[in-house]
LOMAR-953211 format. One record per residue: residue number from 1; x, y, z of N, C-alpha, C in turn. Coordinates in Angstrom, 2 decimals. Last residue first. Layout:
BEGIN
   i     n.u     n.v     n.w    ca.u    ca.v    ca.w     c.u     c.v     c.w
 NUM       X       Y       Z       X       Y       Z       X       Y       Z
...
% end
This chain:
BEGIN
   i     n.u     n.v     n.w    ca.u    ca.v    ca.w     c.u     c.v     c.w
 191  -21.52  -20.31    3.62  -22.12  -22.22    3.49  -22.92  -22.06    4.36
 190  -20.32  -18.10    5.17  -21.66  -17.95    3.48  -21.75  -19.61    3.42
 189  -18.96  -18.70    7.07  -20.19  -18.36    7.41  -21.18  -18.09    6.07
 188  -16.93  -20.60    5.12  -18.04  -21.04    6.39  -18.92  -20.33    6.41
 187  -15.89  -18.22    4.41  -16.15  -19.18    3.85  -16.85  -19.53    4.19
 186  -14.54  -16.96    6.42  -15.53  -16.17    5.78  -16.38  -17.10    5.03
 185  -12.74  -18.84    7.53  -13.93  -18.40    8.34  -15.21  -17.46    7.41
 184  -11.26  -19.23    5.36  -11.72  -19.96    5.85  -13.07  -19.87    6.71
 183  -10.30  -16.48    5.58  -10.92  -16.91    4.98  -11.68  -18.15    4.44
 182   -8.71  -16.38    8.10  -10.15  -15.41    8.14  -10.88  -15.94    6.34
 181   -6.84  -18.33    7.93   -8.08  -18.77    8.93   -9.39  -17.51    8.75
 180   -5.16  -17.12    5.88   -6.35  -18.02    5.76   -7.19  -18.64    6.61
 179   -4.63  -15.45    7.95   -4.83  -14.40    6.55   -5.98  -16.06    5.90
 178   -3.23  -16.58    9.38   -4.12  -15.46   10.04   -5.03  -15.60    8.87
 177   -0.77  -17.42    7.81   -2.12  -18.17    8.53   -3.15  -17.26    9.06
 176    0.25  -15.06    7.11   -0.35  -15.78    6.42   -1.36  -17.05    6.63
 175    1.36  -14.15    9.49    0.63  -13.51    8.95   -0.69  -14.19    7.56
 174    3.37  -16.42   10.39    2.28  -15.84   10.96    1.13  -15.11   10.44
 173    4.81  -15.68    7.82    3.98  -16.88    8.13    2.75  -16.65    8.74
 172    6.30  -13.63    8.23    5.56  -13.65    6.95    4.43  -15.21    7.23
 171    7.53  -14.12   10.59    6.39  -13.22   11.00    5.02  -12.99    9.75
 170    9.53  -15.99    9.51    8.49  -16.04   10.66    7.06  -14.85   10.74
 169   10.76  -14.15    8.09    9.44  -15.30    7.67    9.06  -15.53    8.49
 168   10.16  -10.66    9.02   11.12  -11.82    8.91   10.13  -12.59    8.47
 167    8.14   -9.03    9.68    9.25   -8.28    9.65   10.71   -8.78    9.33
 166    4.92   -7.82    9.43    5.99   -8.14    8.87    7.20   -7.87    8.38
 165    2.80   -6.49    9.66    3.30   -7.04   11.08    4.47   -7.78   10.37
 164    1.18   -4.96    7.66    2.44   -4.18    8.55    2.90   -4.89    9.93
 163    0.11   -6.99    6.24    1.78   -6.88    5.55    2.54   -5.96    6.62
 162   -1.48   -7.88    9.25   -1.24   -7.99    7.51    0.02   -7.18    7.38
 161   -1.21   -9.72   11.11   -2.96  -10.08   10.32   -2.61   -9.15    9.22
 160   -0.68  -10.51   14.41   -0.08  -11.00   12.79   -0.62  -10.91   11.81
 159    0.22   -8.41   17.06   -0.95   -8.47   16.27   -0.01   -9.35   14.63
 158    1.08   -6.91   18.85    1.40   -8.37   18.68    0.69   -9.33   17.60
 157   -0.61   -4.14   19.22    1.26   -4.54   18.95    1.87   -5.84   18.84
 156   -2.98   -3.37   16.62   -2.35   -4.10   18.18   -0.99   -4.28   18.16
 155   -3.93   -2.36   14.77   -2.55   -1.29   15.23   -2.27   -2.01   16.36
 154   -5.36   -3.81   13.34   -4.79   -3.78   12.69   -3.58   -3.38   13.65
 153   -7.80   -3.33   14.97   -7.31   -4.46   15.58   -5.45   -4.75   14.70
 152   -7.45    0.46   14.37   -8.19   -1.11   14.49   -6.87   -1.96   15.48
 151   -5.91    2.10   13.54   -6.02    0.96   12.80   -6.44    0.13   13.30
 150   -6.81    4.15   15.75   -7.44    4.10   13.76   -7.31    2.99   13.32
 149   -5.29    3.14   18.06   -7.14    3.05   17.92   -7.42    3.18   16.45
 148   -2.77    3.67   16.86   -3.17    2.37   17.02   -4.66    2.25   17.11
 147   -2.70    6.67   16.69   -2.81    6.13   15.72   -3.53    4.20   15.57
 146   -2.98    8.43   18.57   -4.47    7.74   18.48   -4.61    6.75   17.46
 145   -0.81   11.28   17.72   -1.48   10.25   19.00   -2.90    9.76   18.39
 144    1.30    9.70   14.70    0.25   10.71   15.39   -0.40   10.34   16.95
 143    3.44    8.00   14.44    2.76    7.60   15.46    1.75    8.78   15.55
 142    5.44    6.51   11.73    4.32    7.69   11.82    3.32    7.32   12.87
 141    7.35    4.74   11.64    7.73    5.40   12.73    6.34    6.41   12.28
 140    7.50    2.57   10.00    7.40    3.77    9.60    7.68    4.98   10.17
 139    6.14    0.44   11.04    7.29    0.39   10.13    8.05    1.56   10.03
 138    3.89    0.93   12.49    4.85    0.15   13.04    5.96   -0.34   12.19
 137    2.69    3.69   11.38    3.04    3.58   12.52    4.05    2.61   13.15
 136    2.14    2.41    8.84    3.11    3.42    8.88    3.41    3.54    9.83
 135    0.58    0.51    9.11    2.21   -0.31    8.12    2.68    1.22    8.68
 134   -1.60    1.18   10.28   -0.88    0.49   11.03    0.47    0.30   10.53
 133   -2.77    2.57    7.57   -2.30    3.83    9.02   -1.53    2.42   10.26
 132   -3.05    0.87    6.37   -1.91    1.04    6.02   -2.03    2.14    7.01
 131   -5.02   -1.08    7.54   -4.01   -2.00    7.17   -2.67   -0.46    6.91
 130   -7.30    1.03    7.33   -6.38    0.72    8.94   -5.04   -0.04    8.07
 129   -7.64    1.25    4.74   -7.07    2.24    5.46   -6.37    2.00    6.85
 128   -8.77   -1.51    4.74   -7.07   -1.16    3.54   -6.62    0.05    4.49
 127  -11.09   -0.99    6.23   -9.84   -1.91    6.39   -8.52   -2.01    5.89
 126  -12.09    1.14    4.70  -11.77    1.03    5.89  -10.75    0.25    6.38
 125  -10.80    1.53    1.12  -12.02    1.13    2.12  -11.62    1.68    3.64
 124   -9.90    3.27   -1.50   -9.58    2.72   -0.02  -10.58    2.64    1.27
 123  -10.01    3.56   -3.54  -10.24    2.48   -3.53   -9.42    2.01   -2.07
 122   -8.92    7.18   -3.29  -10.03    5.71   -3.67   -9.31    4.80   -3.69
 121   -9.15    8.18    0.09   -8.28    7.95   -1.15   -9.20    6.62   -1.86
 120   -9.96    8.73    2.38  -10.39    9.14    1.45  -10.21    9.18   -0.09
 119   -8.96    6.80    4.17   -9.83    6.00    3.76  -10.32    7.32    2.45
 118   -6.33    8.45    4.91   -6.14    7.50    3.78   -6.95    7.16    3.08
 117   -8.34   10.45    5.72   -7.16   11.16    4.75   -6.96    9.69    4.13
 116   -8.84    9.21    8.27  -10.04    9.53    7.42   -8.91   10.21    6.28
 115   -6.33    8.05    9.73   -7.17    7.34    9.37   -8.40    7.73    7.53
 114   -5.74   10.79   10.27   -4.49   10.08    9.10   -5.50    9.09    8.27
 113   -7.55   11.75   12.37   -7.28   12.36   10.47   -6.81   11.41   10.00
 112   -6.91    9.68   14.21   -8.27    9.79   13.24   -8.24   10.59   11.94
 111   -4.79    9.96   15.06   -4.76    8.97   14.18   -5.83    9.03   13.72
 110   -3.53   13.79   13.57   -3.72   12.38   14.67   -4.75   11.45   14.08
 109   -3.09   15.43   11.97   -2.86   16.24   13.38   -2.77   15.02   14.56
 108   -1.39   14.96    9.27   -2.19   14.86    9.87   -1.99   14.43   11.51
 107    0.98   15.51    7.63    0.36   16.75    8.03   -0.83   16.10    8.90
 106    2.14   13.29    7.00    2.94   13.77    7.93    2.26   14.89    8.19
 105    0.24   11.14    5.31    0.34   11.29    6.81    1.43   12.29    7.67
 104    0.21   13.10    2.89   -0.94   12.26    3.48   -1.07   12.19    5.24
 103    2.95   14.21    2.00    2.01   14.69    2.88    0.66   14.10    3.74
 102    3.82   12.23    1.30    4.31   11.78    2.59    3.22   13.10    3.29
 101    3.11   12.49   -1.63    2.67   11.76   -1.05    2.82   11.75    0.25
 100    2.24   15.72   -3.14    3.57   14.98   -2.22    2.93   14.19   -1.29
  99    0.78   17.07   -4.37    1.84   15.58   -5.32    2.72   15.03   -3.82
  98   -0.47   18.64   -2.97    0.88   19.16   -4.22    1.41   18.12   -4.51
  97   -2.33   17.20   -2.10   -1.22   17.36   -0.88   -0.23   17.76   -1.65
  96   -5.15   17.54   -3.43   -5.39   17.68   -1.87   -3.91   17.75   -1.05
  95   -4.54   17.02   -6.10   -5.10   17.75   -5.79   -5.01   17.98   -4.13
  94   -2.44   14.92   -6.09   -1.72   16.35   -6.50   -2.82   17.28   -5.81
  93   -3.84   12.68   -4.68   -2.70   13.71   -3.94   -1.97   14.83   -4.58
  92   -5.38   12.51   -6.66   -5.98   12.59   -5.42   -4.34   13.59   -4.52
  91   -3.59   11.67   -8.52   -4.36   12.78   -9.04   -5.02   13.30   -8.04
  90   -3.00    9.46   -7.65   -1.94   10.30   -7.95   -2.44   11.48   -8.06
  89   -5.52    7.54   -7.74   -4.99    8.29   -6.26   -3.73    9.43   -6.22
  88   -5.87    7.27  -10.23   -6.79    8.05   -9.68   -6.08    8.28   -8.16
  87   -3.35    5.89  -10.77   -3.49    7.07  -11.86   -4.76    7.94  -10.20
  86   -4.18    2.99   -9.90   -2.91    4.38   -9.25   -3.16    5.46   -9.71
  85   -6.66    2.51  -11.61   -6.48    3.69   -9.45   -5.34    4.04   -8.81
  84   -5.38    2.47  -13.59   -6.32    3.37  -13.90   -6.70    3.99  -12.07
  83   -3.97    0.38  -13.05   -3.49    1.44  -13.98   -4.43    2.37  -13.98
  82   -6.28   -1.29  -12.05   -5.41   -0.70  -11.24   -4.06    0.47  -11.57
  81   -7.09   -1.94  -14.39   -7.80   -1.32  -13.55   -7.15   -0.78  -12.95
  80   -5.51   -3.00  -16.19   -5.61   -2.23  -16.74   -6.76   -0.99  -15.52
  79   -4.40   -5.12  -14.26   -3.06   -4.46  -14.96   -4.15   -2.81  -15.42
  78   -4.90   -7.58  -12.63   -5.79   -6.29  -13.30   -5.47   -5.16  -14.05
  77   -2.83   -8.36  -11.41   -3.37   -9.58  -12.22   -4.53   -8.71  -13.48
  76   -0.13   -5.98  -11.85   -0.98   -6.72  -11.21   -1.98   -7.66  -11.78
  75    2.16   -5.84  -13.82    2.38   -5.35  -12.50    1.38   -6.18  -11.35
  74    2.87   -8.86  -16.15    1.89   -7.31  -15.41    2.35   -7.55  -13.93
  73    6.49   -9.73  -17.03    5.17   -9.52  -16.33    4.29   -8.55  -15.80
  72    4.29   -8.27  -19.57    4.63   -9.35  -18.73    6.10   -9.05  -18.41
  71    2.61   -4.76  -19.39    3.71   -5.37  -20.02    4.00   -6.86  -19.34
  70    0.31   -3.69  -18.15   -0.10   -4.95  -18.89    1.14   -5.30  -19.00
  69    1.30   -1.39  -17.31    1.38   -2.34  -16.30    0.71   -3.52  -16.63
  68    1.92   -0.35  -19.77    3.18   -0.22  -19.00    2.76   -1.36  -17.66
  67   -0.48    0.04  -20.92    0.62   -1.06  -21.71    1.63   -1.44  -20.68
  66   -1.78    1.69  -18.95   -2.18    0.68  -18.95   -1.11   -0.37  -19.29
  65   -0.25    4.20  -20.08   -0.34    3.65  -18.09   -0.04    2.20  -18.14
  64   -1.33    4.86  -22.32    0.05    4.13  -21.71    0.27    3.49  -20.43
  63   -4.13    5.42  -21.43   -3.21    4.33  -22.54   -2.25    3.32  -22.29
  62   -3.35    7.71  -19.95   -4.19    6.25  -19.82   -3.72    5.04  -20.07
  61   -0.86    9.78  -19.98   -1.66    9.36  -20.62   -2.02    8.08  -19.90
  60   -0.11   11.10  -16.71    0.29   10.25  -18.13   -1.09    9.87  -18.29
  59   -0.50   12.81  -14.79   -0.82   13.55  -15.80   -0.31   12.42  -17.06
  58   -0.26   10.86  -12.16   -1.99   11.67  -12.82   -2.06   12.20  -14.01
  57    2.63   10.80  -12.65    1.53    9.52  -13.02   -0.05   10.12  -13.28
  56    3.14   13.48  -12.29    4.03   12.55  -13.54    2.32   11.54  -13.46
  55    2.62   13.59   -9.64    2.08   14.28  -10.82    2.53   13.46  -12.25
  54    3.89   11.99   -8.08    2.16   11.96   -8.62    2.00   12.51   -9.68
  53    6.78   11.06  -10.01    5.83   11.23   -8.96    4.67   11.35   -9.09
  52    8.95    8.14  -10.68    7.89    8.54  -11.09    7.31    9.62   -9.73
  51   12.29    7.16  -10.74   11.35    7.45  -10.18   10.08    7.93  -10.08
  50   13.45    5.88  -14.54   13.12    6.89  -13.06   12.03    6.25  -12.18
  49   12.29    3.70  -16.06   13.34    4.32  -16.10   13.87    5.80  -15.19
  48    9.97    2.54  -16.56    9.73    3.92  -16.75   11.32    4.66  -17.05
  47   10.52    0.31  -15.48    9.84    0.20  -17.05    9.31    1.93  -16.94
  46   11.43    0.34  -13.32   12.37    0.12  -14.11   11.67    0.72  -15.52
  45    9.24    1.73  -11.70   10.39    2.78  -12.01   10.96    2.48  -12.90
  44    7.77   -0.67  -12.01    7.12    0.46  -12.30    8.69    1.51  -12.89
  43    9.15   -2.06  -10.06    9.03   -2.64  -11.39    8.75   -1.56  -12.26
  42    8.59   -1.18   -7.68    9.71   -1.19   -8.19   10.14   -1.58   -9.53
  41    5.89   -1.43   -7.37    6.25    0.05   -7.84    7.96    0.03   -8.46
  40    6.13   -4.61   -7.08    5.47   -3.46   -8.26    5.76   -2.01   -8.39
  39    6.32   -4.86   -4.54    7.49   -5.44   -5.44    7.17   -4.47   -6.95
  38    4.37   -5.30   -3.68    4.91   -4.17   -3.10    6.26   -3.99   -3.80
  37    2.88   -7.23   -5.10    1.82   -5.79   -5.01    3.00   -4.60   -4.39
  36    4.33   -9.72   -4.47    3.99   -8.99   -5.84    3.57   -7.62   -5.74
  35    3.46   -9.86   -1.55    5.11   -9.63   -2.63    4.97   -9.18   -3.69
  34    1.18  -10.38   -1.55    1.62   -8.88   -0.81    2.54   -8.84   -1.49
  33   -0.87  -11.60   -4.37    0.50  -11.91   -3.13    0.70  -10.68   -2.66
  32   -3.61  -10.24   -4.76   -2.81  -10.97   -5.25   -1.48  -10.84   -4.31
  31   -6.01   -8.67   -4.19   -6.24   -9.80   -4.46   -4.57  -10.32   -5.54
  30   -4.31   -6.26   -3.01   -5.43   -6.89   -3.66   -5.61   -7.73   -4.19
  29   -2.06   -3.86   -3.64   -1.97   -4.96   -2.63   -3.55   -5.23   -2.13
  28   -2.31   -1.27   -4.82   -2.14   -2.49   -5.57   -2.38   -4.09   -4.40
  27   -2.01    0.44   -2.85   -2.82    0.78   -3.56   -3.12   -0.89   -4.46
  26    0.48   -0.45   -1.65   -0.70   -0.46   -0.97   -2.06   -0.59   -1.71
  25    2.44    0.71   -3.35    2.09   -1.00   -2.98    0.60   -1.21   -2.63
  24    1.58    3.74   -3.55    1.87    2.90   -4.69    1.28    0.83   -4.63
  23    3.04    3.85   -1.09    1.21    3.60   -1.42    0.81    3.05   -2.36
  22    5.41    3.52   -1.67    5.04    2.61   -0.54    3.20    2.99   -0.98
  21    5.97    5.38   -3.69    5.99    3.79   -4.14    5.58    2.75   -3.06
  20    5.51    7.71   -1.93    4.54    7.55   -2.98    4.66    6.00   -3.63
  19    8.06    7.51   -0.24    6.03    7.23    0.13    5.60    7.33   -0.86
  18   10.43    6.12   -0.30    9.58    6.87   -1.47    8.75    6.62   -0.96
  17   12.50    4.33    0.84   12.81    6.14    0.85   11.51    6.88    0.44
  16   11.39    2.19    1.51   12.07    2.71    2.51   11.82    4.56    2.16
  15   11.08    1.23   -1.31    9.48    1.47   -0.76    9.70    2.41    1.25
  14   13.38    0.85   -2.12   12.48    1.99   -3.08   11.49    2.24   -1.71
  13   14.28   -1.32   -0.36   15.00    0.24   -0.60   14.03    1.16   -1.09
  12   12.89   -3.42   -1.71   12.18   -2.75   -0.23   13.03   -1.67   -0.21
  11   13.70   -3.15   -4.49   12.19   -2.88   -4.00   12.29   -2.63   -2.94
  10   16.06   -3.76   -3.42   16.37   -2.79   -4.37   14.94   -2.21   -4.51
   9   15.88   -7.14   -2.39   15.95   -5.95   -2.03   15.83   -4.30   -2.89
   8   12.88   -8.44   -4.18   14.38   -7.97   -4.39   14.97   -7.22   -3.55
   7   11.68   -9.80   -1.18   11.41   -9.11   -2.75   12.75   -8.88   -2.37
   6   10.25  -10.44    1.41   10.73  -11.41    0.68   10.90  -11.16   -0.87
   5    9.74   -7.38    3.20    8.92   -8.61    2.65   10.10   -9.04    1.71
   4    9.84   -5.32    5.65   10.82   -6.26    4.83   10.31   -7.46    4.26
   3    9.32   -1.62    6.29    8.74   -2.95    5.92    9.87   -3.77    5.33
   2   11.47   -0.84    9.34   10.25   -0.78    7.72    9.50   -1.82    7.27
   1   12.82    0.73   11.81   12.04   -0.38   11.30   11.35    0.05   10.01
% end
């Protein structure tokens, strides 16, 4: 099982073989379509022309980063921020895993490391962290023991509430009502 969202195939291939283009998504997957955000690293490689790794991305220039995910279409609606927190999480895993993204979760002992290892990555809250210690466990096959307690309500097994319960439209649906009844609800409680 992996992830299969509604993108070119040739993106969900990339995001199958490459943990660094599957965080890559993750990292980006923010205030704008899950499709777009996971569809992006694949975009990334074209307008680079390879595969990119951490190191490659922590050690490019800024600048460029930026033009490359301003180019239309931008990668993300923030092109020049989020050019700037892939950059900062690339630089997070040269320092703490030699660039090798799959180290994140394949060295951690169980689901509370994996948990505290993602949330240590910037711009990764709690909830982004469960959302993606659940995409790896039920896509991914990365089960450390304890992994479903890290992700929360995120790691239930019937659970429709984000990009890692998706596995067909049906399930892209499901997910997407979830996704506006909690904001709906968030709504409400600030009125």
């Amino acid at each position: 099982m992996t992830l299969s969202l509604p993108i070119d195939p040739e993106a969900n291939r990339l995001l199958e073989r490459n943990p660094l283009a599957l965080l890559i998504g993750m990292v980006l997957d923010q205030q704008i379509p899950m499709e777009k955000a996971f569809s992006s690293p694949y975009v990334l490689t074209q307008r680079l022309g390879h595969e990119p790794d951490a190191r490659e991305l922590a050690e490019h220039d800024p600048e460029a980063l930026v033009e490359i995910f301003a180019r239309p279409p931008a990668l993300h609606r923030f092109p020049k921020a989020m050019a700037a927190r892939v950059q900062e999480v690339c630089r997070a895993l040269v320092d703490r895993y030699d660039g090798d993204a799959a180290r994140l979760w394949s060295d951690a002992t169980d689901g509370r490391e994996l948990l505290r290892r993602v949330a240590d990555l910037p711009g990764f809250g709690k909830q982004k962290a469960q959302i993606f210690v659940a995409l790896l466990g039920k896509r991914y096959d990365v089960r450390p023991e304890g992994w479903r307690e890290a992700a929360g309500g995120y790691g239930e097994a019937d659970a429709y509430r984000s990009v890692a319960d998706i596995t067909d439209p049906e399930s892209l649906r499901r997910v997407r009502e979830y996704k506006q009844q909690m904001k709906a609800a968030a709504k409400a409680a600030k009125a």
